[in-house]
C-alpha positions in Angstrom: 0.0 0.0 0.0 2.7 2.5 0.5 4.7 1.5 -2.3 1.2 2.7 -4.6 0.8 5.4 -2.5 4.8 6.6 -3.1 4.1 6.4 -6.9 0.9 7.8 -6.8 2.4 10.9 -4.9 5.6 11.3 -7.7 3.0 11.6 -10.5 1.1 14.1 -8.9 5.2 16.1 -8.3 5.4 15.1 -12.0 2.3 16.6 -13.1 2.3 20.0 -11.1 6.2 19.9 -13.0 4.7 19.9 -16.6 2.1 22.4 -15.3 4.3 24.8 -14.1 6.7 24.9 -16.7 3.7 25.2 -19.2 2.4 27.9 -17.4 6.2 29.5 -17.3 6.5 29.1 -21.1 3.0 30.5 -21.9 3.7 33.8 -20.0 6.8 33.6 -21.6 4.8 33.7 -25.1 2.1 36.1 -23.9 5.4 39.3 -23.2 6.6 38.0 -26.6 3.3 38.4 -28.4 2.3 41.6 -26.7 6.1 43.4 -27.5 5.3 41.8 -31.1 1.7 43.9 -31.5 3.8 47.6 -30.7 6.0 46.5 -33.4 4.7 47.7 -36.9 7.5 46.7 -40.1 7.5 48.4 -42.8 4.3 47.8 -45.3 1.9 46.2 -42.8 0.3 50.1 -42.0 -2.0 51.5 -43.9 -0.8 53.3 -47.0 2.7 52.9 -45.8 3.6 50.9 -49.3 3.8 52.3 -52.7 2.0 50.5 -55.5 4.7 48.9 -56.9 6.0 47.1 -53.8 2.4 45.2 -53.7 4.1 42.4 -56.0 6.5 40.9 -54.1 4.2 41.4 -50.7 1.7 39.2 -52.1 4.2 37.0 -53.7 5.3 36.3 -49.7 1.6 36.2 -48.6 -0.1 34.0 -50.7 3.5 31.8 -50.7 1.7 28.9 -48.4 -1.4 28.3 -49.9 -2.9 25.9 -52.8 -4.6 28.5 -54.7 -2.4 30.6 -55.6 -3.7 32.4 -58.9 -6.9 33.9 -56.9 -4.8 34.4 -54.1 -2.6 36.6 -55.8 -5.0 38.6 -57.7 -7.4 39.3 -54.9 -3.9 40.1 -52.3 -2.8 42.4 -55.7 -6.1 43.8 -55.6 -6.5 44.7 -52.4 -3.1 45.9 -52.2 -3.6 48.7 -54.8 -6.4 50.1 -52.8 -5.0 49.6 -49.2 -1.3 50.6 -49.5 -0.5 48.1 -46.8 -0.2 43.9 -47.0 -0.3 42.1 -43.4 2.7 40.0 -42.3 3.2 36.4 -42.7 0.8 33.9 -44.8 -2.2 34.0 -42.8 -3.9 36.3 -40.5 -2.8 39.3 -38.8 -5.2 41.2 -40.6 -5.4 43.3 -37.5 -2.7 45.4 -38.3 -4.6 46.6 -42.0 -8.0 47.7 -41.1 -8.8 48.7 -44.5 -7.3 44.9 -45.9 -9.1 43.4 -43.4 -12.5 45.0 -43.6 -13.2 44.9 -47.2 -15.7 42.6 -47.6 -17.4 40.6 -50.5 -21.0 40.9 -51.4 -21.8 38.1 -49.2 -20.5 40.1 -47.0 -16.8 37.5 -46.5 -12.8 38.7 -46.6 -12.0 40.4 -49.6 -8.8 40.3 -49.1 -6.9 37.1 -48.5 
């Protein structure tokens, strides 16, 4: 009985281990991420690209996904208008309100 109990009591030290170091590393993300959101690179603001550096923006946004033709056209297109192209593949839109809030008809993202 006290050799269960003994095991039983060095999972539970094991699990609040793993716990706390996942809770460690998380705040550890969360200063990251917020530091990240004050930091605005060149091109993700609105109208802070000129219309000829749209090309290789959306070359580097639509780089991950299948579809690439519409991808390109509609990242191009919204581009032109907005002056800005967020960072990365996907999301972020955050940082372009006018990328992010043009909307389709049916009343979806625009702008990929």
């Amino acid at each position: 009985m006290a050799f269960k109990l003994s095991i039983f009591m060095l999972c539970v030290a094991a699990l609040m281990l793993v716990l706390l170091e996942a809770n460690q590393a998380s705040t550890v993300e969360t200063s990251a991420l917020q530091q990240q959101e004050n930091y605005q690179p060149y091109g993700t603001t609105q109208g802070s690209l000129r219309p000829q550096e749209c090309g290789p923006r959306c070359t580097t946004r639509c780089s991950a996904t299948a579809y690439k033709k519409p991808c390109l056209f509609f990242c191009q297109k919204c581009c032109a208008k907005c002056l800005c192209v967020p960072p990365g593949t996907y999301g972020n839109k955050q940082v372009c309100p006018c990328y992010n809030n043009w909307k389709t008809k049916r009343g979806g993202p625009k702008c990929p």
